[in-house]
N, C-alpha and C positions, 0 to 999 in steps of 0.2 A: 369887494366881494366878501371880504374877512366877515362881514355880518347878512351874506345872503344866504337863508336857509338851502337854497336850491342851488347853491353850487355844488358844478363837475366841468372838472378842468383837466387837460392835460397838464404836468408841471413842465413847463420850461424856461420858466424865467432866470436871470441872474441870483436870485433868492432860493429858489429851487433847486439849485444845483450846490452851492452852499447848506441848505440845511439837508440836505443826501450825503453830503462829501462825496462829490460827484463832480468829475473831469468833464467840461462840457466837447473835447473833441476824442479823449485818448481812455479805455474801458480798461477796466485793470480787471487780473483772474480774482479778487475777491467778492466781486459783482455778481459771480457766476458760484459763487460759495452758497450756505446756508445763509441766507436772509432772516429769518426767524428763529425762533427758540422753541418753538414747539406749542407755545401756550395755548390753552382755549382762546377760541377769536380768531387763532393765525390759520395761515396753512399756505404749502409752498408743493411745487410739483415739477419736474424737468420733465422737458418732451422731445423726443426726435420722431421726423417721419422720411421716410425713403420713397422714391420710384424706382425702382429694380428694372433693371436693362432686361429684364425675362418677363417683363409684365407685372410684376409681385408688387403690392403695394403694401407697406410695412410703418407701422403706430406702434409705440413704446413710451410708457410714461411711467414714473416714479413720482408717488404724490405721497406727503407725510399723512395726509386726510380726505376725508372725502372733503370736498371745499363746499358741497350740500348743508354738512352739518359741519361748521369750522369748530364750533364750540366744544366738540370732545376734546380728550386730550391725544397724543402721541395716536395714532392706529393707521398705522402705513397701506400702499394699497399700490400692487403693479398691473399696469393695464398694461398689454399686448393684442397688437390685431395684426391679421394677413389675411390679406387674399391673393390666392393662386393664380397662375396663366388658366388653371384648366377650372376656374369656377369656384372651389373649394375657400372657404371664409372661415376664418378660426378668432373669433372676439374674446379673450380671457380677461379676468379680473379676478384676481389674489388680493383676499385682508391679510394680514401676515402680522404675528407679535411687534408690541411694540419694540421690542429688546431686539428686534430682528436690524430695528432701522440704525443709520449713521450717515452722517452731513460736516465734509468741512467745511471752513469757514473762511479758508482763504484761498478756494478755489472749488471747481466742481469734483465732487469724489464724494457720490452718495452709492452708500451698500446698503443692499433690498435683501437680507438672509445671503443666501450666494449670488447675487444680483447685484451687477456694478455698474454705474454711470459715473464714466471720470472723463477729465478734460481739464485743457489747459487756455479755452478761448481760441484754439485753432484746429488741435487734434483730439477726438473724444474716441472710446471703445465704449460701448454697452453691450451686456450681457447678460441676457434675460432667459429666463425660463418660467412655461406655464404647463403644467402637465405634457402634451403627447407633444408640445410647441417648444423651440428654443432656437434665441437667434444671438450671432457674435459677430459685430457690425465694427467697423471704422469708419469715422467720419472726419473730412477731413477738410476745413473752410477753402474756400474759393473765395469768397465775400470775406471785409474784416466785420467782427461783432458791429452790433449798429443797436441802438435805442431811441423811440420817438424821446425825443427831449430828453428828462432825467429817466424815462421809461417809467414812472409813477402817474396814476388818473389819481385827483384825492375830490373827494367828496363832504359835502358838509359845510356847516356856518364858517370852521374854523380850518377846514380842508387839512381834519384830521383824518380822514377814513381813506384807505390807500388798498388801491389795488395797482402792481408793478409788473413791468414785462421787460426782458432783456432774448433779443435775438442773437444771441450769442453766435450764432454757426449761422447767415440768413441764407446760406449755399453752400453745399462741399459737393467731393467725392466720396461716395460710400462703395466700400469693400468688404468683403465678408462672407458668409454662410448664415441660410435660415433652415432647421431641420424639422423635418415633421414627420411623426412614428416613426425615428431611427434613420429615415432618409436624410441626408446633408446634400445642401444644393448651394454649390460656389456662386456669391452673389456681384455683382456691382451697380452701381447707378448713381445717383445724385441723392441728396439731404438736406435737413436741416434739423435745426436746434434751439430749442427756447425756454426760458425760467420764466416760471411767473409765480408772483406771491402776495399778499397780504394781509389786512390785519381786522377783516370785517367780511361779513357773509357776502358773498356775490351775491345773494338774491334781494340786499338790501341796497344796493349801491345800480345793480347792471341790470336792467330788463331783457335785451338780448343783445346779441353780436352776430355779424355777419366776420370769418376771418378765413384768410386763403394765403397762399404760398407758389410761386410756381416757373418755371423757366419755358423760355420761347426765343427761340434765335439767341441772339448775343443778349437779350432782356432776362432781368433776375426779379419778381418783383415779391413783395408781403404788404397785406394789405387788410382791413378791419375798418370797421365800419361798428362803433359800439354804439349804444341805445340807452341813457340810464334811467331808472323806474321814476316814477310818476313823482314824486314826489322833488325829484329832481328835476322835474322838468320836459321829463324826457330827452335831456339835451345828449345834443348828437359828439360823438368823440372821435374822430376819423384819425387811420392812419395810413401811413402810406408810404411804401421803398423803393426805389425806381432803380436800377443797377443795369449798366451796360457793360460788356467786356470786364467785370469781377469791379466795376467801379461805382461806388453810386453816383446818380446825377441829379437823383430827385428826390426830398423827402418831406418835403414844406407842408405840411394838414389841411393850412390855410388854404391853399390852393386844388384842394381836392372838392369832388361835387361827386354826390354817390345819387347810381340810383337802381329800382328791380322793374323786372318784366317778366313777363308770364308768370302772376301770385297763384298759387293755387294751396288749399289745405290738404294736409297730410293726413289722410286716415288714420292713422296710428295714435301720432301723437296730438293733430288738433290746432296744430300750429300754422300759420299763414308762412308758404316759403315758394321763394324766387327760383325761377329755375334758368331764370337771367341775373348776376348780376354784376353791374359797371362802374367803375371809375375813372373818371376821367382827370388828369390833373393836367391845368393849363396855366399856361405861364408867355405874358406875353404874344406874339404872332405861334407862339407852337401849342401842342396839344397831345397830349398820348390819350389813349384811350384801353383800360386794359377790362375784358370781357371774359368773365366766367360763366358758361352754359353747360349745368346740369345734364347726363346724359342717364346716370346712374347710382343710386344708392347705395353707400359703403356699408352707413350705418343710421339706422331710425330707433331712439331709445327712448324710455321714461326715465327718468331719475329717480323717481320713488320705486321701479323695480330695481332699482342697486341695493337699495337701502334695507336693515335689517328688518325681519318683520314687528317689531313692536313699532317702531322706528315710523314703518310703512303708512301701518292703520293711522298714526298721527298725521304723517305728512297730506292724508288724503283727508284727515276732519278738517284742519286749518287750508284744506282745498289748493295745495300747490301740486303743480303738473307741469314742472319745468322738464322740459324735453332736450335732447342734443340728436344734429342728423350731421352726417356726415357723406359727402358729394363725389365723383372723379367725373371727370370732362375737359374738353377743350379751356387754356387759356387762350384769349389773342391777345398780342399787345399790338395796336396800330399808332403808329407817328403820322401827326399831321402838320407839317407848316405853311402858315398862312391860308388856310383850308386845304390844302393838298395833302391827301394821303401819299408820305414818302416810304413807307417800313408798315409793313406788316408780315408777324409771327406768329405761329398758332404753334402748343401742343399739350398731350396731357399733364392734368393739375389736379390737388384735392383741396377743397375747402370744406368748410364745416359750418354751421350754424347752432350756435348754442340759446337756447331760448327758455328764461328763470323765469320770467313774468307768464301774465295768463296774456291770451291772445288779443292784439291788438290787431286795427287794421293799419295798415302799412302807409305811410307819408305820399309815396309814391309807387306805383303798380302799372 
């Protein structure tokens, strides 16, 4: 592959793990540190997301960059979203000086101005604020850390171009407070936790992704479906976590088969999206089947409305209209062995669909 223009590959190989310095069973907290240095090209972002036992479903991100434009330098950017039991959705996004931001390097403890995401690979606190919004969460693994492979896609002749994920938290308990205009409302529910970084535009490497998260009965699962742009092939990147009773039991790629149902486009942003979508990983006489079905939309954006406006009118000559939506609805996960349905679990979950490229039509529909 070392001289196939269109390679995208997950890394997992013995080599792989070696040129990362990377433990292929055992994640150490500098994993979960500063990955990059800040340079144009890079950009790195920590995310947690919550279901709140009151209904609240709660997004927090700390990103060094807009990963839109990686090529600037340093220009931080806190994303926070909620929405209410009683309807109410609060979407914020803060650019913040560069001088505001700070990343260590041998563990998670990134400060956003008064904004802290810290953690040690088991227990994290975030603490965010966005005008009338502000939330002080614990999260606390249930799941240990977990990465597909070395958690590195790389792309290219030379499979120098990387984009990396570590699900650092892929389950906890969350505790806490979220307050909104002066209101504080004592929180708890479930989480998770994830880094991701690299060293080259997503819009040059990823055409789009399908990626979700979600708990059902004693089932924990995370799960993506990436897409990379044409030029690669459009080859397929699958991932996929299977965790029963806080254990995983399933994580093999190879053994995954995605697919969507009911395609329909989105007004808004133009984009072809599943309001079904499956995975199935089968192994042998057994079979899980894990089913995300759209009920309701979190969030439907452009990404050239983030951007500043000089920024904007560029993004729209050179015709990019990459969009992000964001989902809540039922997961199910169904066990089947030897065709018999043994285990079936359903309950609420959020995924997301993120979409850089222009609209394609779908492999399967």
């Amino acid at each position: 592959m070392a001289g196939d223009t269109t390679s995208a590959s997950a890394a997992d190989g013995p080599a792989d793990y070696a040129r990362f310095g990377l433990d292929p069973v055992t994640i150490a907290p500098w994993e979960d540190g500063a990955r990059t240095d800040n340079r144009p090209g890079t950009y790195e972002w920590w995310y947690f997301d919550a279901h709140l036992d009151d209904g609240a479903k709660l997004v927090v991100v700390f990103q060094n960059k807009d990963v839109v434009n990686p090529n600037q330098p340093l220009s931080p950017l806190l994303r926070l979203s909620l929405d209410l039991p009683d309807g109410r959705s609060f979407e914020k996004l803060l650019n913040l000086p560069a001088e505001s931001w700070a990343a260590a390097t041998d563990r998670a403890d990134v400060r956003l101005g008064d904004n802290r995401f810290e953690g040690d690979l088991h227990t994290y606190r975030i603490t965010a604020t966005a005008d009338e919004v502000s939330v002080d969460v614990t999260l606390t693994g249930q799941i240990r850390p977990w990465r597909p492979g070395t958690g590195h896609m790389l792309f290219g002749a030379n499979r120098e171009l990387e984009f990396a994920w570590l699900p650092a938290v892929p389950q906890g308990a969350v505790t806490g407070s979220y307050t909104v205009d002066g209101v504080t409302t004592p929180v708890t529910g479930v989480g998770y936790h994830d880094h991701n970084w690299g060293n080259v535009s997503l819009l040059k490497i990823i055409h789009d992704w399908y990626w979700a998260r979600g708990q059902a009965g004693p089932y924990s699962v995370i799960a993506s479906y990436i897409t990379a742009v044409e030029k690669f092939g459009h080859e397929a990147i699958p991932v996929f976590m299977l965790a029963r009773d806080g254990e995983i039991v399933a994580d093999d790629p190879s053994l995954v088969r995605f697919e969507t149902e009911r395609v329909y486009t989105d007004d808004l942003t133009g984009k072809p999206v599943a309001s079904v979508v499956r995975y199935f990983y089968e192994h042998g006489d057994d079979q899980v089947v894990v089913t995300f079905t759209r009920e309701r939309d979190l969030t439907r954006a452009l990404m050239v409305d983030e951007l500043p406006r000089a920024k904007r009118l560029l993004a729209r000559l050179i015709r990019f209209d990459g969009a992000y939506l964001r989902f809540a609805g039922p997961m199910t996960v169904t066990v089947f062995r030897s065709g018999q349905r043994v285990e079936e679990y359903s309950d609420d979950a959020i995924w997301e669909l993120m979409y850089f490229g222009h609209a394609r039509v779908p492999a399967t529909s």
